[in-house]
BAMI-945716 format. One line per 10 residues: their letters; for each residue x, y, z of N, C-alpha, C. Coordinates in Angstrom, 1 decimal, always signed. Layout:
a> X,Y,Z,X,Y,Z,X,Y,Z; ...
//
This chain:
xxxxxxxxxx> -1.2,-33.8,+11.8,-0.4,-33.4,+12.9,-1.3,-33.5,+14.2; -0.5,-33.9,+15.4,-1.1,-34.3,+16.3,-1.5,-33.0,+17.2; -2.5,-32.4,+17.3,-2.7,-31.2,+18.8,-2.5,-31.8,+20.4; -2.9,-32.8,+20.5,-2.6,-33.3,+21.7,-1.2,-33.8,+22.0; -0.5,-33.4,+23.3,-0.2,-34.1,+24.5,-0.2,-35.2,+24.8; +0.6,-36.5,+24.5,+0.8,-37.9,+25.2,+1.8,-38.1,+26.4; +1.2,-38.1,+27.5,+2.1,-38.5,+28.1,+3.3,-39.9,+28.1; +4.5,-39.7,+27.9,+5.3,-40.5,+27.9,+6.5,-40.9,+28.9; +6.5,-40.4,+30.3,+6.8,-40.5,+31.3,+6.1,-39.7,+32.4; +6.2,-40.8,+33.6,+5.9,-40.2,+34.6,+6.5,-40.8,+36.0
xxxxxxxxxx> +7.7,-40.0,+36.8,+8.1,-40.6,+37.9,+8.7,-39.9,+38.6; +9.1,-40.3,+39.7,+10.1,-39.6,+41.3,+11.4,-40.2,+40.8; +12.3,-38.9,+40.6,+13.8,-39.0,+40.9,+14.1,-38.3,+42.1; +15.2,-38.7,+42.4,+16.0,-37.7,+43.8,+16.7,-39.2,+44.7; +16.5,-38.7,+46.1,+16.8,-39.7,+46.8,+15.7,-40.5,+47.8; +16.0,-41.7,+49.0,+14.8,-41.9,+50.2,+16.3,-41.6,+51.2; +16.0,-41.2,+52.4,+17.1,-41.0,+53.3,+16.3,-41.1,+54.4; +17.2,-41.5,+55.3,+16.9,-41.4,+57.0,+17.9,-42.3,+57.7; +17.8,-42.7,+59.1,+18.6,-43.0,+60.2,+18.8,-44.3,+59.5; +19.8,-45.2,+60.1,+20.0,-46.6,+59.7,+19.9,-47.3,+61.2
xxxxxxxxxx> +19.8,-48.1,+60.9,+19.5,-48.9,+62.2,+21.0,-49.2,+63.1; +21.8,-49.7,+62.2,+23.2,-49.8,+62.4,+24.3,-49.5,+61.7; +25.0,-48.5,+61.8,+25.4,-47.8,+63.3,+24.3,-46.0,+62.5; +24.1,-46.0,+64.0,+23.3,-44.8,+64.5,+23.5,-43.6,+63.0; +23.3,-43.3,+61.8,+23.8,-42.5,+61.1,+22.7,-42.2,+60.1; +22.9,-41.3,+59.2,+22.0,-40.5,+58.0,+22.6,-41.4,+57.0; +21.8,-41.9,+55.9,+22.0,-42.5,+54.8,+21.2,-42.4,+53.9; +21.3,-42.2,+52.4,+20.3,-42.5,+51.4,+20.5,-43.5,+50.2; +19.2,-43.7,+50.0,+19.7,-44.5,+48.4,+19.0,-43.3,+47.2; +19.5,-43.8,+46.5,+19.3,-42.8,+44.9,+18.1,-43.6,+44.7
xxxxxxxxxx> +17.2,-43.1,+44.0,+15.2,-43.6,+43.2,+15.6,-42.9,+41.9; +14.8,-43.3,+41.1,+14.2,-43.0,+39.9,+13.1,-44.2,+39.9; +11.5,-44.0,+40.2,+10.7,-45.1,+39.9,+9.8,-44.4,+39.4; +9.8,-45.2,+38.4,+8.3,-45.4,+37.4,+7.0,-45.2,+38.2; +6.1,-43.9,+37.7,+4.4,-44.1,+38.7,+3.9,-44.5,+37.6; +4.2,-45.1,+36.3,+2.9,-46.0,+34.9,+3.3,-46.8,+35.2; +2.3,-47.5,+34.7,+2.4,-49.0,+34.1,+2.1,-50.2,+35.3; +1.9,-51.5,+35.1,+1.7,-52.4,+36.1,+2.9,-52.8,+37.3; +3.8,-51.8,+37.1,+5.2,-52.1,+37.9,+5.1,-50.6,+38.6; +4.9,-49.7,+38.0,+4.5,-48.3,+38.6,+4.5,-48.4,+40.3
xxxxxxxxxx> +4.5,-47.2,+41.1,+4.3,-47.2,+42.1,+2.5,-46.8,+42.5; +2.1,-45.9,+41.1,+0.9,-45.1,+41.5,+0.2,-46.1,+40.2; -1.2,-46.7,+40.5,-1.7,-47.5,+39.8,-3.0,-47.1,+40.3; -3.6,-46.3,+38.8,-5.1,-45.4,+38.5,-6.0,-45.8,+39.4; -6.2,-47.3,+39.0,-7.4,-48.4,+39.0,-7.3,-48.3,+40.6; -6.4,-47.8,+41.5,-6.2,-48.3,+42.8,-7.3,-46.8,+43.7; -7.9,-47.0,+44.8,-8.6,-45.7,+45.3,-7.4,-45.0,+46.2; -6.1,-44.7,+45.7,-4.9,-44.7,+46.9,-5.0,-42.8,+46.2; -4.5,-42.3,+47.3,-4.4,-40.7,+47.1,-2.6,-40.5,+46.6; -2.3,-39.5,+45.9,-1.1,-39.4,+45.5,+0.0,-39.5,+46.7
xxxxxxxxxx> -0.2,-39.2,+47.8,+0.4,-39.2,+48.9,+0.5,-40.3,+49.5; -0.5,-41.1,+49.4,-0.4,-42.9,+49.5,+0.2,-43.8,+48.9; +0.4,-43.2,+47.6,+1.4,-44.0,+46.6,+2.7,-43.5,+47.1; +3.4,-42.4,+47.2,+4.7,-42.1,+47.7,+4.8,-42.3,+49.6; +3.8,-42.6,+49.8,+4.2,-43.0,+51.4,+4.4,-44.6,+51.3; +4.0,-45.3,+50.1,+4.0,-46.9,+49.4,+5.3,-47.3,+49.4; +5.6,-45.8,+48.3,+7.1,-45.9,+47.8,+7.8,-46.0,+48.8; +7.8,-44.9,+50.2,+9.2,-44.7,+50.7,+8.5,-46.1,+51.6; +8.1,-46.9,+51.7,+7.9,-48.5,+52.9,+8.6,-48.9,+52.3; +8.1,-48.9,+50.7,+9.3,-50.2,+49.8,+10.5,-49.9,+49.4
xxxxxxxxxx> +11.1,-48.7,+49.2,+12.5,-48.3,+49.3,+13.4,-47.9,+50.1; +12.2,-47.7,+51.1,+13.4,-47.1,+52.6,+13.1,-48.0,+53.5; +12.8,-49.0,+53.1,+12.9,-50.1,+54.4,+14.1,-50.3,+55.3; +15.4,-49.8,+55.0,+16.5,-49.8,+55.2,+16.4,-48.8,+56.3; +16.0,-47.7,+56.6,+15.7,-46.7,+58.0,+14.9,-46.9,+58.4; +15.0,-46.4,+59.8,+13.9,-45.8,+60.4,+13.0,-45.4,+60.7; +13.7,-44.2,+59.8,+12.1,-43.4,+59.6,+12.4,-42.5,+58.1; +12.0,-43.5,+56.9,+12.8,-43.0,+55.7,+11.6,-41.6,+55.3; +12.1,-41.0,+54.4,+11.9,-39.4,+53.7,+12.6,-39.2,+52.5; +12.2,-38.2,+51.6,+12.6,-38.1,+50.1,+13.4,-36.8,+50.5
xxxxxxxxxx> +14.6,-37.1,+49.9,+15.8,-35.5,+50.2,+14.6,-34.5,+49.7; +15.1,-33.2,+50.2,+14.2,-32.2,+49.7,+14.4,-31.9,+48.2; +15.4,-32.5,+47.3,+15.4,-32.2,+45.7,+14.9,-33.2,+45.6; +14.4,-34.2,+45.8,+13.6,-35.1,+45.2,+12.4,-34.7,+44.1; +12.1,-34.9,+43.3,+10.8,-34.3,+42.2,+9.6,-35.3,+41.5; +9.2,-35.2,+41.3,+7.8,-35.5,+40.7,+8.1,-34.9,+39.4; +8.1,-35.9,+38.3,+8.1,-35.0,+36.6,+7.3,-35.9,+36.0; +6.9,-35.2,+35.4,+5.6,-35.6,+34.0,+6.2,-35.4,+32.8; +6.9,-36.0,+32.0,+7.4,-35.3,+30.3,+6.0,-36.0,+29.5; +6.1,-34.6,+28.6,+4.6,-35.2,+27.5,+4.9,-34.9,+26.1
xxxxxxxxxx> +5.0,-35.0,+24.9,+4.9,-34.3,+24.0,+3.8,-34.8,+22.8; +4.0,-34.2,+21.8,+3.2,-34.0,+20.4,+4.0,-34.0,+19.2; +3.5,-34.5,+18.6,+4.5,-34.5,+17.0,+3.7,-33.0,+16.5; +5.0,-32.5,+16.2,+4.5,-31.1,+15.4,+4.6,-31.7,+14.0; +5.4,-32.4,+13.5,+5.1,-32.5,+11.4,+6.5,-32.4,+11.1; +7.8,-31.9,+12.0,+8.7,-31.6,+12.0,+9.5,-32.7,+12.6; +9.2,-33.2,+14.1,+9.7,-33.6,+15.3,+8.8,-33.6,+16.7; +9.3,-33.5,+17.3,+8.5,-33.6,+18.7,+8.6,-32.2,+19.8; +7.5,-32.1,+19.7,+7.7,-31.1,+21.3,+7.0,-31.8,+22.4; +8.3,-31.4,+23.3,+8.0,-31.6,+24.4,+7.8,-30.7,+25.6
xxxxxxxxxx> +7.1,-31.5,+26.4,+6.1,-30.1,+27.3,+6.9,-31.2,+28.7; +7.4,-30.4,+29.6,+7.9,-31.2,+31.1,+7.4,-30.0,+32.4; +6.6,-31.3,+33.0,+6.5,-30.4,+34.5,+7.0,-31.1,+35.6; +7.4,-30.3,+36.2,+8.2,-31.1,+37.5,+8.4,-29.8,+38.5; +7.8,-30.9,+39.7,+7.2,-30.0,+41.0,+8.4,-31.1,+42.0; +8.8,-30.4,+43.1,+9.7,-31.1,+44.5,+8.3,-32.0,+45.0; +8.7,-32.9,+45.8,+7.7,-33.4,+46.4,+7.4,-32.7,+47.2; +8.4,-32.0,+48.3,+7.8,-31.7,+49.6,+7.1,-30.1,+49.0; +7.0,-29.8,+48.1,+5.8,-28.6,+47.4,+4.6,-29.3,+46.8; +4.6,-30.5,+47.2,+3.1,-31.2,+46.6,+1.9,-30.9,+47.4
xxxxxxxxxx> +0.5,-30.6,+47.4,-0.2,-30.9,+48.5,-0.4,-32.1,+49.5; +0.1,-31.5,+50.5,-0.1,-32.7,+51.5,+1.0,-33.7,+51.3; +2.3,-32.9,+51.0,+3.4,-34.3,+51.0,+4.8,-33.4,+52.1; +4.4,-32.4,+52.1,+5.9,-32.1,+52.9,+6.2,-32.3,+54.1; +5.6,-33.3,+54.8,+6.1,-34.1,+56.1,+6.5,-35.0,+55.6; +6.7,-35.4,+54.3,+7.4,-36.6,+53.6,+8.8,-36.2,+53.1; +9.5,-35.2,+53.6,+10.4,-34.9,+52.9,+11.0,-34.8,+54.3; +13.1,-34.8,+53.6,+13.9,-34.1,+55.3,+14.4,-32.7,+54.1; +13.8,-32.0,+54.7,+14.1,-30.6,+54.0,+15.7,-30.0,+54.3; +16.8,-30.6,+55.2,+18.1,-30.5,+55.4,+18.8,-31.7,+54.6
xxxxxxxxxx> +18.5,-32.7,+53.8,+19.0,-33.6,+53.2,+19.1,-33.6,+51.5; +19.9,-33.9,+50.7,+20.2,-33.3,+49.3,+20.4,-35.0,+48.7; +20.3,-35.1,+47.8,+21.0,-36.0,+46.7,+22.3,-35.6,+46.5; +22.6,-35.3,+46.7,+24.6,-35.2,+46.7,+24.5,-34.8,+47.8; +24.0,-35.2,+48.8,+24.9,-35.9,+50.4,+24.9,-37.4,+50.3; +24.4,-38.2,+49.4,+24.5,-39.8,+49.7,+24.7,-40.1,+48.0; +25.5,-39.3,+47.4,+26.5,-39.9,+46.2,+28.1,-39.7,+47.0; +28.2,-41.2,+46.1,+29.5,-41.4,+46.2,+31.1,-40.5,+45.7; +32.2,-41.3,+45.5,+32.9,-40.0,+45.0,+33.3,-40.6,+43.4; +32.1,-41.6,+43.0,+32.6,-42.3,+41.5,+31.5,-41.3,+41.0
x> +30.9,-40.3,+41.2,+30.1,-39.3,+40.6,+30.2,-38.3,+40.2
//
């Protein structure tokens, strides 16, 4: 039996939101991205601070505004588990971004992920 912990995901769900260029208005898109792997946003090997990798993210997904930001339910989760001999336990931590250190000027703390879902949701 295993004691340790493998991490087996790690990434930002929620939304990126801000002004659109045209016409004058609030918009978001929906995220789920990957921080592992060589596609990841957050890459170990890189000297970039956690707050550099999601300031990465919102250039590359909010290129579409102005001045893009992660809704305030946006989150950061880690799922990990362990084979108990039985099955798996799993251990999940998940923090908001704008409760990270040093990220909540990255967030619009009046903006939600269901304000920029549709009504096929």
């Amino acid at each position: 039996m295993n004691a340790n912990y493998e991490t087996t995901a790690a990434y930002v769900s929620g939304a990126i939101c801000g002004q659109m260029w045209m016409p004058n208005a609030l918009a978001g898109n929906l995220i789920q991205e990957n921080a592992r792997g060589p596609w990841g946003f957050y890459q170990e090997a890189s000297n970039w601070t956690f707050r550099d990798a999601l300031l990465s993210l919102l250039m590359h997904k909010g290129g579409d505004f102005q001045n893009g930001e992660f809704t305030a339910d946006t989150v950061f989760r880690i799922e990990r588990r362990r084979s108990t001999g039985k099955g798996y336990e799993v251990h999940v931590w998940e923090r908001e971004i704008g409760k990270l250190p040093d990220c909540e000027d990255l967030v619009n703390a009046d903006a939600y992920v269901c304000d920029f879902m549709g009504e096929d949701y």
